[in-house]
PyMOL Python script that loads the backbone (N, CA, C, O; Angstrom):
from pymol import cmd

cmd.read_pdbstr("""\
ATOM      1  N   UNK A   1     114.926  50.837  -0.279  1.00  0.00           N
ATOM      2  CA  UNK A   1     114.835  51.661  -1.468  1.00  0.00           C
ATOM      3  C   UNK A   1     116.037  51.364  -2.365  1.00  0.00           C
ATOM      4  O   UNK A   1     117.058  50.861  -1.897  1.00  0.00           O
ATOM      5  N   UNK A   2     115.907  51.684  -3.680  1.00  0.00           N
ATOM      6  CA  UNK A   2     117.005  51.200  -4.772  1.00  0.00           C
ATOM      7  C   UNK A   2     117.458  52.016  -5.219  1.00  0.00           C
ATOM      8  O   UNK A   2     116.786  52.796  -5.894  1.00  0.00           O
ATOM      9  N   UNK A   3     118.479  52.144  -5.076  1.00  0.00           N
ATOM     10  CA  UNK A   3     119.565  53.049  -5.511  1.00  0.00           C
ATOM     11  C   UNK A   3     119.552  53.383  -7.373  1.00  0.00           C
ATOM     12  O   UNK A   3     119.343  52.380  -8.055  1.00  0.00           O
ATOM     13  N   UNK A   4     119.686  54.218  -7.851  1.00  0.00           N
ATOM     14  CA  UNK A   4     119.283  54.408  -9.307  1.00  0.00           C
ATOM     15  C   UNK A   4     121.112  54.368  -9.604  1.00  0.00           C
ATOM     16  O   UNK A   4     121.948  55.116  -9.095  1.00  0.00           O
ATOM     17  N   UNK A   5     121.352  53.199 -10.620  1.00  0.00           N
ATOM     18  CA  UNK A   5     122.045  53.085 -11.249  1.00  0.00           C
ATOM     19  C   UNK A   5     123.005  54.460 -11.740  1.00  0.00           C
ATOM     20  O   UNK A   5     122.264  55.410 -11.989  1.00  0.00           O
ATOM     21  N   UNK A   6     124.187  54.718 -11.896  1.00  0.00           N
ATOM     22  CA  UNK A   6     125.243  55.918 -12.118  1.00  0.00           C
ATOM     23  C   UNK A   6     125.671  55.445 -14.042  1.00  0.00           C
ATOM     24  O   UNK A   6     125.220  54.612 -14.826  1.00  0.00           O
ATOM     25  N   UNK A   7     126.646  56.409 -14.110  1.00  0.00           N
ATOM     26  CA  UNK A   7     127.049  55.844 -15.539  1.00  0.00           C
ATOM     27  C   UNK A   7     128.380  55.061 -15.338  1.00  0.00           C
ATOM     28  O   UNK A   7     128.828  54.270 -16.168  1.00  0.00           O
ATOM     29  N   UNK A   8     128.767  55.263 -14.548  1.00  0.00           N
ATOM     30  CA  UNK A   8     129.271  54.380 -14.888  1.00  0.00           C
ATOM     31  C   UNK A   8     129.124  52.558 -14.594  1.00  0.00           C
ATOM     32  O   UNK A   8     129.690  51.559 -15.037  1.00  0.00           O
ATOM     33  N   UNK A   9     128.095  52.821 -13.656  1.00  0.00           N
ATOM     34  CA  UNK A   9     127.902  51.404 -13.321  1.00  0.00           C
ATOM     35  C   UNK A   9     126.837  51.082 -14.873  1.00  0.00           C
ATOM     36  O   UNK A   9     126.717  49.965 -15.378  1.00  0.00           O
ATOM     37  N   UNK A  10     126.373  51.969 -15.237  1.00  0.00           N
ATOM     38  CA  UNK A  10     125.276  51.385 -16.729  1.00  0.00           C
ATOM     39  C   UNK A  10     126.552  51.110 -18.090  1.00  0.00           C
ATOM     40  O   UNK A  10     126.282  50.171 -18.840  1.00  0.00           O
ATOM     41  N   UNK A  11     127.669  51.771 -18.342  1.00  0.00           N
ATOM     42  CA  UNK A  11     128.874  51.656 -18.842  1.00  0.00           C
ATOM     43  C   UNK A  11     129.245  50.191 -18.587  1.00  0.00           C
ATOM     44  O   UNK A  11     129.061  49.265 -19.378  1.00  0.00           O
ATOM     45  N   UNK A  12     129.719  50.125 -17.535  1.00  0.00           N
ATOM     46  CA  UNK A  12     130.444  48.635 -17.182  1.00  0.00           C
ATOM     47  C   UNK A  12     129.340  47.769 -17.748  1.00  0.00           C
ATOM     48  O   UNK A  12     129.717  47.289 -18.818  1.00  0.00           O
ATOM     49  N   UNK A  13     128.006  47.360 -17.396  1.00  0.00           N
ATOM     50  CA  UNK A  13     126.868  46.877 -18.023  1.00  0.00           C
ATOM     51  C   UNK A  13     127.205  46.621 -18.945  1.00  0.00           C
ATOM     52  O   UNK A  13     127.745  45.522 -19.072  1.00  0.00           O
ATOM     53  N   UNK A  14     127.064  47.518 -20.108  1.00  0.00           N
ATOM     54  CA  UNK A  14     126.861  47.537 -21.634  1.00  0.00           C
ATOM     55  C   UNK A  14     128.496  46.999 -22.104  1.00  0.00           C
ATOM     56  O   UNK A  14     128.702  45.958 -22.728  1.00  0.00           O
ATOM     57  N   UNK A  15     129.354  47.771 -21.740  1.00  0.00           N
ATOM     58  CA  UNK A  15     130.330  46.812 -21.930  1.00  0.00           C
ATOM     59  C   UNK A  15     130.586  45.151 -21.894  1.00  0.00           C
ATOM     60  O   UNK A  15     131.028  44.393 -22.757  1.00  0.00           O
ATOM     61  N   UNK A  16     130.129  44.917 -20.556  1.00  0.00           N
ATOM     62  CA  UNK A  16     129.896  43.365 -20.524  1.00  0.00           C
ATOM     63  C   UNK A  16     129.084  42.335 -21.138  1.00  0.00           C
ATOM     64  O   UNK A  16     129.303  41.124 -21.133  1.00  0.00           O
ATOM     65  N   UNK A  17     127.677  43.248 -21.912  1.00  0.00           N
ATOM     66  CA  UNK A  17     127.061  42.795 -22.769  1.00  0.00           C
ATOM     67  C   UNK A  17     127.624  42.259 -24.555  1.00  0.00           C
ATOM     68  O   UNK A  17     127.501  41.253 -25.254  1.00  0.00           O
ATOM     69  N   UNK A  18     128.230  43.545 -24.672  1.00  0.00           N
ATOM     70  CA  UNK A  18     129.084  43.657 -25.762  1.00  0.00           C
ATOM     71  C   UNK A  18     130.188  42.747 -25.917  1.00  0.00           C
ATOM     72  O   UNK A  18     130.501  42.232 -26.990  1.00  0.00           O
ATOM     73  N   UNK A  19     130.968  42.498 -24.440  1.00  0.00           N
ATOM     74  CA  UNK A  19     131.564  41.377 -24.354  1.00  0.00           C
ATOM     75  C   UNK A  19     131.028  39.928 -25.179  1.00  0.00           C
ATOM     76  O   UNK A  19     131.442  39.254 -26.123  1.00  0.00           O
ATOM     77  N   UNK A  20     129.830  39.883 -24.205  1.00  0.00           N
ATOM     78  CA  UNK A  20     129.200  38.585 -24.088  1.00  0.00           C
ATOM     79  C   UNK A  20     128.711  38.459 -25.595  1.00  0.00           C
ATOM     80  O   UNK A  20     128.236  37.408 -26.026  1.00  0.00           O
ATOM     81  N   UNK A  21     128.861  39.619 -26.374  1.00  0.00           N
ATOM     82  CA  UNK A  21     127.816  39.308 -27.726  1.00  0.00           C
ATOM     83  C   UNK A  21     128.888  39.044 -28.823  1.00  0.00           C
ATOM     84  O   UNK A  21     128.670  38.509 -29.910  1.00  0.00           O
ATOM     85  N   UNK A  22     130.316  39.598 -28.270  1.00  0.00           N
ATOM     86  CA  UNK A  22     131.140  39.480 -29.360  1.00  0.00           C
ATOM     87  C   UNK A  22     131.721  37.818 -29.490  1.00  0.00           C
ATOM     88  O   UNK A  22     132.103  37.331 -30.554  1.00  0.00           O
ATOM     89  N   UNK A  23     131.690  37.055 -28.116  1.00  0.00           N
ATOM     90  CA  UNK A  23     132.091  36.102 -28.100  1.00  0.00           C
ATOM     91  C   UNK A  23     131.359  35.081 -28.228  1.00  0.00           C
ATOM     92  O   UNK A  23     131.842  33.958 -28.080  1.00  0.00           O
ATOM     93  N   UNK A  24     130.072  35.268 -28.521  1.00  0.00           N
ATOM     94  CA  UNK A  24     128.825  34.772 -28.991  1.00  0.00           C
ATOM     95  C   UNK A  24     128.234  34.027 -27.779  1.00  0.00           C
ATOM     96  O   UNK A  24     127.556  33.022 -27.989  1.00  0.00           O
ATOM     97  N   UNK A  25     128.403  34.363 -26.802  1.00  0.00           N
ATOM     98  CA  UNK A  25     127.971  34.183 -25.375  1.00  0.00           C
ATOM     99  C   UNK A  25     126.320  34.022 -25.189  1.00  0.00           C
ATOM    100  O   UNK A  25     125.782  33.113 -24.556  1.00  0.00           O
ATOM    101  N   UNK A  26     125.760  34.912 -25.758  1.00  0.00           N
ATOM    102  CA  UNK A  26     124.267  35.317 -25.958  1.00  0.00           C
ATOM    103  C   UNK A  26     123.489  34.263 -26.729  1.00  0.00           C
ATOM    104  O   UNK A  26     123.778  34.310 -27.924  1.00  0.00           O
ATOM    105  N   UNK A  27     122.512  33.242 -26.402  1.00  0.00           N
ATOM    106  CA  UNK A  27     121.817  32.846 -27.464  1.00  0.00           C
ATOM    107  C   UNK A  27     121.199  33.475 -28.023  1.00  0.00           C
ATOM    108  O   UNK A  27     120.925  34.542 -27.473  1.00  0.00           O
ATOM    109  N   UNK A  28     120.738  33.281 -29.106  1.00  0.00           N
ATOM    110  CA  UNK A  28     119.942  33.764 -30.395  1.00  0.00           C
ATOM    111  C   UNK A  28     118.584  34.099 -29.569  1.00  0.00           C
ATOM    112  O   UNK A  28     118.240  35.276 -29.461  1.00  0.00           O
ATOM    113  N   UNK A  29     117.752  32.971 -28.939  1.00  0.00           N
ATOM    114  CA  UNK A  29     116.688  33.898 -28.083  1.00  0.00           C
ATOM    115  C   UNK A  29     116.532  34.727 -27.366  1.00  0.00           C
ATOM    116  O   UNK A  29     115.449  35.209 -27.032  1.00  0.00           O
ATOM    117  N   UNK A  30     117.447  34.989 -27.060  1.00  0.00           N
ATOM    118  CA  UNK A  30     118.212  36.212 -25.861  1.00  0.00           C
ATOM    119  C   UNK A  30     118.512  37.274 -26.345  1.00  0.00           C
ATOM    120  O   UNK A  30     118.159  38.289 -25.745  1.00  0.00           O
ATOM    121  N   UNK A  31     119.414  37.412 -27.845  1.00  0.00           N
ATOM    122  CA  UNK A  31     119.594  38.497 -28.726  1.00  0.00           C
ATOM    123  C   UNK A  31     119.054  39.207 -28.463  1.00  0.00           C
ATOM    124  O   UNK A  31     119.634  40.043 -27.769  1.00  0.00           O
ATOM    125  N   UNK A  32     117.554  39.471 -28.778  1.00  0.00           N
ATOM    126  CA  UNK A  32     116.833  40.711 -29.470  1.00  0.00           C
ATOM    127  C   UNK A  32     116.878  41.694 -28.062  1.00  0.00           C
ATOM    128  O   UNK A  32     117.152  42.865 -27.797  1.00  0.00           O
ATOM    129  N   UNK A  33     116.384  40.334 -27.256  1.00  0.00           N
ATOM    130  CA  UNK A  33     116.413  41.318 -25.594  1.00  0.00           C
ATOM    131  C   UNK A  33     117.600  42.326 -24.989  1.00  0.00           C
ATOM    132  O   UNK A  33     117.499  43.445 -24.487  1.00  0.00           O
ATOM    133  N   UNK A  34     118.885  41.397 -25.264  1.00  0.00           N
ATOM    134  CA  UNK A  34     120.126  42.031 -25.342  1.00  0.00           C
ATOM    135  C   UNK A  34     120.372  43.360 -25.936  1.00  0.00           C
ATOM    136  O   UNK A  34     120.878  44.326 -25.365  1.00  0.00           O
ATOM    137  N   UNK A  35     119.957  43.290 -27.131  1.00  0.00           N
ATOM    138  CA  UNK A  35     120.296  43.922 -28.200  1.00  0.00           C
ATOM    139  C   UNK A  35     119.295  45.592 -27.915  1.00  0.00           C
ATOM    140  O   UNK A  35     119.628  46.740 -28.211  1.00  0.00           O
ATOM    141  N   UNK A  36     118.347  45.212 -27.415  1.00  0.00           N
ATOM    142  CA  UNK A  36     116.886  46.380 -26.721  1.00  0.00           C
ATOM    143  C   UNK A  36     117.549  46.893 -25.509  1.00  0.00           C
ATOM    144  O   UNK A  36     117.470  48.115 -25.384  1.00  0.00           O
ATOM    145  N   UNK A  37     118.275  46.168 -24.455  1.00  0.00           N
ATOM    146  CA  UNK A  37     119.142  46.596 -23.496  1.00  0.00           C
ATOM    147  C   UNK A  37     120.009  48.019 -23.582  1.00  0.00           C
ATOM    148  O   UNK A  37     120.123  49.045 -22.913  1.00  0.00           O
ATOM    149  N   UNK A  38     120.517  47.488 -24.742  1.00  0.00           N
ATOM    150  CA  UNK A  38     122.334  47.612 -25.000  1.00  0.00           C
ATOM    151  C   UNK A  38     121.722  49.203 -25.336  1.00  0.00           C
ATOM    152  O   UNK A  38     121.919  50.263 -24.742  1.00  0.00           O
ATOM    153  N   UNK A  39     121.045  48.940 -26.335  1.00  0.00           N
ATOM    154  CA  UNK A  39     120.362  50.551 -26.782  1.00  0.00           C
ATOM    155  C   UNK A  39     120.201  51.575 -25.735  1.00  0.00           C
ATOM    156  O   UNK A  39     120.794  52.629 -25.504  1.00  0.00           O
ATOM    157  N   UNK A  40     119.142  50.903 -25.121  1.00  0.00           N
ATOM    158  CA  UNK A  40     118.707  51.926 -23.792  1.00  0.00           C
ATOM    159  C   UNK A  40     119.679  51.801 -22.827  1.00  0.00           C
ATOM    160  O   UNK A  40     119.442  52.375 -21.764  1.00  0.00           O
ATOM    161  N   UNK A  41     120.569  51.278 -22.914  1.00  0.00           N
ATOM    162  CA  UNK A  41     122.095  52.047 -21.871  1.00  0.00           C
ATOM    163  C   UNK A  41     122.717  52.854 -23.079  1.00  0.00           C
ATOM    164  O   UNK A  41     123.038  53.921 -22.556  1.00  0.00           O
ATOM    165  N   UNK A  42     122.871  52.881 -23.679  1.00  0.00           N
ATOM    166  CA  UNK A  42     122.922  54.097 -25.088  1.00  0.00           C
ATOM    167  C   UNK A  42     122.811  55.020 -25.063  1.00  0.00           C
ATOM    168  O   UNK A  42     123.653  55.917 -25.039  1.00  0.00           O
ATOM    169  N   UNK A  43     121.358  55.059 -25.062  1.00  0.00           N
ATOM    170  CA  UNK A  43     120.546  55.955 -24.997  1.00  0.00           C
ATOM    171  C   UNK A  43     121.035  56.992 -23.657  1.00  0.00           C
ATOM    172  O   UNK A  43     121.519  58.124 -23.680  1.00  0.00           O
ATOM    173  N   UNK A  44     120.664  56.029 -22.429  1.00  0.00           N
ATOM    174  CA  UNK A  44     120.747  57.048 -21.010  1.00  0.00           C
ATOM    175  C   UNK A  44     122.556  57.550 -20.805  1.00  0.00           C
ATOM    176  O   UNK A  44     123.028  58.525 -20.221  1.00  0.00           O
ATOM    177  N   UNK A  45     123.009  56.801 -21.306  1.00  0.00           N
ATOM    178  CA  UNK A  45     124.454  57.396 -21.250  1.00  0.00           C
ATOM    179  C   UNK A  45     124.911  58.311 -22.074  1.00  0.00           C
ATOM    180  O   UNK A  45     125.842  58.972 -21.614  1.00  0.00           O
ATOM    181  N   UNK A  46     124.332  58.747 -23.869  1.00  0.00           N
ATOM    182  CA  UNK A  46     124.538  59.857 -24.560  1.00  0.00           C
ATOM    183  C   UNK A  46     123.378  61.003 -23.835  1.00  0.00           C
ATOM    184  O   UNK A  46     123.467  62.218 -24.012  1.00  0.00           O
ATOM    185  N   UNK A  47     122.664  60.567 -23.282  1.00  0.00           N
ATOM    186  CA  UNK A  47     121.964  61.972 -22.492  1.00  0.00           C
ATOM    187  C   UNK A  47     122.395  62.424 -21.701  1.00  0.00           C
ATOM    188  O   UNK A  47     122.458  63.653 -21.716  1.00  0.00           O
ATOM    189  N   UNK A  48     123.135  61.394 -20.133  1.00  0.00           N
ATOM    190  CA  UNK A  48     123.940  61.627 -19.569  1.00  0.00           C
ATOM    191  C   UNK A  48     125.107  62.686 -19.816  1.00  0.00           C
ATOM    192  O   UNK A  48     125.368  63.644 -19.088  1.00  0.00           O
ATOM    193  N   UNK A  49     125.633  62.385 -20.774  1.00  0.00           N
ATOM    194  CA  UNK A  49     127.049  62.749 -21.352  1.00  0.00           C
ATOM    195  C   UNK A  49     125.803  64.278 -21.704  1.00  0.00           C
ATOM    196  O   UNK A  49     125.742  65.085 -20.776  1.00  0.00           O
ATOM    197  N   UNK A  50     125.288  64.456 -22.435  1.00  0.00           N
ATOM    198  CA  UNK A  50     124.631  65.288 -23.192  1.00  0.00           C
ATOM    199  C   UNK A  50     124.458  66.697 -21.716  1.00  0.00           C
ATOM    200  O   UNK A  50     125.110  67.737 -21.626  1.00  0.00           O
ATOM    201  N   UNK A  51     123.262  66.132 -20.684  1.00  0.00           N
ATOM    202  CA  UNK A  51     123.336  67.364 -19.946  1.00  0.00           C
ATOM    203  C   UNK A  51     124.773  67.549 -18.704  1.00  0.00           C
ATOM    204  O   UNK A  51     124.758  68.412 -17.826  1.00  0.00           O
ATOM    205  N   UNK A  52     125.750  66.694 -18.866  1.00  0.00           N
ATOM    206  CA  UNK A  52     126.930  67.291 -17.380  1.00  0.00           C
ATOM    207  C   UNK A  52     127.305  67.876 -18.689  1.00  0.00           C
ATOM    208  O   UNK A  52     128.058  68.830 -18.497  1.00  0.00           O
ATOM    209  N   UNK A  53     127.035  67.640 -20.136  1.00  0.00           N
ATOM    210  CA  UNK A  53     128.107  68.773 -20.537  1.00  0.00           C
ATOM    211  C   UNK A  53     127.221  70.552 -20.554  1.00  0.00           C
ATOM    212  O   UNK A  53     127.615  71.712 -20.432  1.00  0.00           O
ATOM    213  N   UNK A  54     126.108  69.989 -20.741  1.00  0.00           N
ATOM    214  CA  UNK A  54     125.326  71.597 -20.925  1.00  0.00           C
ATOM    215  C   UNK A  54     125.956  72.198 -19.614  1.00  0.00           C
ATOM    216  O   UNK A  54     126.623  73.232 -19.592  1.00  0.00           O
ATOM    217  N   UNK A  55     125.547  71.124 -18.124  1.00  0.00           N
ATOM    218  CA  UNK A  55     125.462  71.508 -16.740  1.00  0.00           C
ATOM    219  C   UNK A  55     127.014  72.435 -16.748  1.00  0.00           C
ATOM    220  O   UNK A  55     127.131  73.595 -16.352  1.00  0.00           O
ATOM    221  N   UNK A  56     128.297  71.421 -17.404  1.00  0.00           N
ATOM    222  CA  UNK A  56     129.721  72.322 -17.139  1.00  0.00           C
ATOM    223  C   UNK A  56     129.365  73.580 -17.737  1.00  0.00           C
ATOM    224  O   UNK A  56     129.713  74.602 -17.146  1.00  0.00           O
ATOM    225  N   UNK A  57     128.555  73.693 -19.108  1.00  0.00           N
ATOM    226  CA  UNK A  57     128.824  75.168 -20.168  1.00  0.00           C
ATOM    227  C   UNK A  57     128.237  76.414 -19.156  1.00  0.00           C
ATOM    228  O   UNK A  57     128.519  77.612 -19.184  1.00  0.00           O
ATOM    229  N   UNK A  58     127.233  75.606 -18.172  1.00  0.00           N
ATOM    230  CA  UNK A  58     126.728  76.883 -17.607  1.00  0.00           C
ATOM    231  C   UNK A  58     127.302  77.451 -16.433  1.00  0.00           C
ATOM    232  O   UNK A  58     127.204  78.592 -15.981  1.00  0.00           O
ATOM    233  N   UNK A  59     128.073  76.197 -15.917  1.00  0.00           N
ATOM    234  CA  UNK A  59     128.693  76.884 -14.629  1.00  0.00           C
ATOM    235  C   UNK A  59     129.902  77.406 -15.339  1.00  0.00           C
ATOM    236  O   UNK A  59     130.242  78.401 -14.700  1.00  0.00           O
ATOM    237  N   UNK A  60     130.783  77.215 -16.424  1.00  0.00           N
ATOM    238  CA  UNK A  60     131.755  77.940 -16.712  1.00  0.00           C
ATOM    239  C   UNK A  60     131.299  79.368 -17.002  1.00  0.00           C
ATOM    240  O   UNK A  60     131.993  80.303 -16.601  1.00  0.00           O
ATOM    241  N   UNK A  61     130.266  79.567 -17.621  1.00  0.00           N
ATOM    242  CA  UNK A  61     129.829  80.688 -18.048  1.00  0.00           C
ATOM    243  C   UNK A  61     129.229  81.601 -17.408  1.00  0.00           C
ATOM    244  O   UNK A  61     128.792  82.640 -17.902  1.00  0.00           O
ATOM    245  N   UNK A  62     129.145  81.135 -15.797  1.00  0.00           N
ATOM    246  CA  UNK A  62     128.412  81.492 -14.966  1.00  0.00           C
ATOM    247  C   UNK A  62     129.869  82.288 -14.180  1.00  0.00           C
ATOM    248  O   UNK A  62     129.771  83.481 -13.890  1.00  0.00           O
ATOM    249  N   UNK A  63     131.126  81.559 -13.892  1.00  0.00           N
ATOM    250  CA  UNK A  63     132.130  81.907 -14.044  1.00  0.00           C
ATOM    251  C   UNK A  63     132.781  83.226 -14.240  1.00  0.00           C
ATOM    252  O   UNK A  63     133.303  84.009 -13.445  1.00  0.00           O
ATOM    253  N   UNK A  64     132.561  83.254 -15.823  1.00  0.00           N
ATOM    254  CA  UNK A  64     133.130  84.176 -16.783  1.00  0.00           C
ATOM    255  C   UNK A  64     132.374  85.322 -16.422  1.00  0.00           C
ATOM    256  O   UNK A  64     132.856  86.448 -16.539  1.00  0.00           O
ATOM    257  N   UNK A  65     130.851  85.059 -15.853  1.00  0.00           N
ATOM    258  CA  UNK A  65     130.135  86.341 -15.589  1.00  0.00           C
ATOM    259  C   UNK A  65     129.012  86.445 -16.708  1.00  0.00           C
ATOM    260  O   UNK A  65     128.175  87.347 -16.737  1.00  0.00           O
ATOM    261  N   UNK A  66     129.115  85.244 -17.765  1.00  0.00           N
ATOM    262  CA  UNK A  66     128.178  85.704 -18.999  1.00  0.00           C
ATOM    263  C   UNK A  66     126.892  84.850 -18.357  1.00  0.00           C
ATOM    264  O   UNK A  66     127.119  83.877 -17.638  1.00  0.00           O
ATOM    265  N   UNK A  67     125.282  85.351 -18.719  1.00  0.00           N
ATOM    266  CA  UNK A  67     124.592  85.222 -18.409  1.00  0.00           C
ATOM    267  C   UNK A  67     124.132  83.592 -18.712  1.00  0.00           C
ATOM    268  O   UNK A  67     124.268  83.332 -19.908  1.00  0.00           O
ATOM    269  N   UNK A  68     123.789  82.819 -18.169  1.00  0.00           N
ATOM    270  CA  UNK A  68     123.509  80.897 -18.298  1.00  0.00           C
ATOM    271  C   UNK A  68     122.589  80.854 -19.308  1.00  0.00           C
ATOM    272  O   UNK A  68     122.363  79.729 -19.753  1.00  0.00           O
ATOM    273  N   UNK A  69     121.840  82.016 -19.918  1.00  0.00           N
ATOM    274  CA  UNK A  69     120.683  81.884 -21.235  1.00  0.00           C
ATOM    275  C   UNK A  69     121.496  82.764 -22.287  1.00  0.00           C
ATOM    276  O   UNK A  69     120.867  83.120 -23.284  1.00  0.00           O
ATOM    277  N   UNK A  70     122.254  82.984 -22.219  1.00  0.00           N
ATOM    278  CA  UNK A  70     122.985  83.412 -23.259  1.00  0.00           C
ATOM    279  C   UNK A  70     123.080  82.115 -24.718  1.00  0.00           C
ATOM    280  O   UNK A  70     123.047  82.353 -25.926  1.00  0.00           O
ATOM    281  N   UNK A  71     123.214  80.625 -23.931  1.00  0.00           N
ATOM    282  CA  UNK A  71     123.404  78.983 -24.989  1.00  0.00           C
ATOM    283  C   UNK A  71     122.302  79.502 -25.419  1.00  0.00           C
ATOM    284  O   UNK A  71     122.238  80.128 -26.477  1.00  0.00           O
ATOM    285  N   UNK A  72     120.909  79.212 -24.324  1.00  0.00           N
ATOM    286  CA  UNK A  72     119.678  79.685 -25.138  1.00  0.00           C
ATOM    287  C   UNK A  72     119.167  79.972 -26.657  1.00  0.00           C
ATOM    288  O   UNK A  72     118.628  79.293 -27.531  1.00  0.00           O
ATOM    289  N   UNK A  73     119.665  81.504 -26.513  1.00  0.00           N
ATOM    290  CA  UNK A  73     119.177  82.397 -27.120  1.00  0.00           C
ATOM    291  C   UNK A  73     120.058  81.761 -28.773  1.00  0.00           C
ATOM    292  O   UNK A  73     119.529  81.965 -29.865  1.00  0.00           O
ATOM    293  N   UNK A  74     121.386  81.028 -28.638  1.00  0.00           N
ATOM    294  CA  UNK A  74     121.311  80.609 -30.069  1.00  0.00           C
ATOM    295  C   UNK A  74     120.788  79.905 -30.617  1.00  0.00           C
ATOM    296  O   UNK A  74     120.965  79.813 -31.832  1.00  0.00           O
TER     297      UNK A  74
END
""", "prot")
cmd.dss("prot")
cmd.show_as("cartoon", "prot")
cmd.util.cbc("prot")
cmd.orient("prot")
C-alpha cells in the first residue's frame, strides 16, 4: 500500500520543480506538464495550510471554552 504524500514532502517537490524551471532545466515539451504539476501541489498545500489552520482555531477555542461553531455562525 502507498503511503499518501505529507506537505512537506509535496513542498520539497514543488520546490525542486521551481528549481529545475528557473534554471531552464525543463524542456519546453515538458513545460506545460510541469507547470499543471506545480499548480496542483499549490493547490493541495494552500488547502492544507487552509484546514490545520481552521483545525488549530477550533481546538484553541475549544480551550477557551467557546463553542467550535461559534467560526460558523460568522
Amino acid at each position: 500500500m502507498k503511503k499518501a504524500k505529507g506537505y512537506s514532502d509535496v513542498l520539497k517537490e514543488l520546490e525542486e520543480t521551481l528549481e529545475r524551471m528557473n534554471r531552464g532545466e525543463i524542456p519546453i515539451d515538458e513545460l506545460e506538464t510541469a507547470i499543471k504539476s506545480a499548480a496542483q501541489k499549490i493547490r493541495y498545500l494552500r488547502d492544507k495550510l487552509k484546514a490545520t489552520e481552521a483545525e488549530i482555531v477550533k481546538v484553541l477555542r475549544e480551550i477557551e471554552g467557546e463553542s467550535p461553531k461559534a467560526d460558523e455562525e460568522k
